[in-house]
N, C-alpha and C positions, 0 to 999 in steps of 0.2 A: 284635139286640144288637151285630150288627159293624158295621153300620154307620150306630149313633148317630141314627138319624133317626125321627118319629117314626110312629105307626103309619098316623097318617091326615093326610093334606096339602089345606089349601083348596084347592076348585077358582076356578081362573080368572074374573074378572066376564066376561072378553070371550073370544069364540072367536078361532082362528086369521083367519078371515077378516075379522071385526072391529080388530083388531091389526092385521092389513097395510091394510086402507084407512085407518085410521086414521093410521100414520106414512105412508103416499103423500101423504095430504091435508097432513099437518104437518112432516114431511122428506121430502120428497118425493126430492133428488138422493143423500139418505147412503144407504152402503153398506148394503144388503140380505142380498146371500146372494155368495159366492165360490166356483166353481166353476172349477177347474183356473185358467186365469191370467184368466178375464172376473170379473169384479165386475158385479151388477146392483143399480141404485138402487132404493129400494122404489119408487118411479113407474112404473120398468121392470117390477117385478115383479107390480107392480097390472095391470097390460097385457098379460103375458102370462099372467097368470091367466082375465084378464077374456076374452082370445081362447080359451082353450083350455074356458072352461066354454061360450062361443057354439059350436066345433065342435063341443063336447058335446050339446047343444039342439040343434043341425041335423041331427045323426045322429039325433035322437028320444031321447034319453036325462036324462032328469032327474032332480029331486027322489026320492031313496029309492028309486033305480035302483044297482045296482052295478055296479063298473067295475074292474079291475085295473089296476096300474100293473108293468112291468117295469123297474126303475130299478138300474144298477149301487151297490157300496155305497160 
């Protein structure tokens, strides 16, 4: 009741990973993500997704493997 919204929210047709190749493919140079003073274009950030799931797979780790991330906030 505070805040207004309502109990159940559709979910998404596309995952996150669908959604980033998708603007890489179709804006590929606009602004992505902003991270202290660099700016990455979704092209960039398609690429550096795309590397880090490949060192992901080379270490042997895949599909419904879990991983942790330690990420400042």
């Amino acid at each position: 009741t505070h805040y207004r919204s309502p109990h159940t929210l559709p979910l998404p047709s596309l995952t996150l990973l669908d959604a980033l190749e998708l603007h890489a493919s179709t804006i590929p140079e606009r602004p992505a993500l902003q991270y202290f003073d660099r700016t990455f274009s979704y092209a960039e950030l398609d690429d550096l997704a795309s590397r880090f799931a490949a060192c992901l797979a080379h270490r042997g780790i895949g599909p419904g493997d879990r991983i942790a991330l330690s990420l400042q906030n």
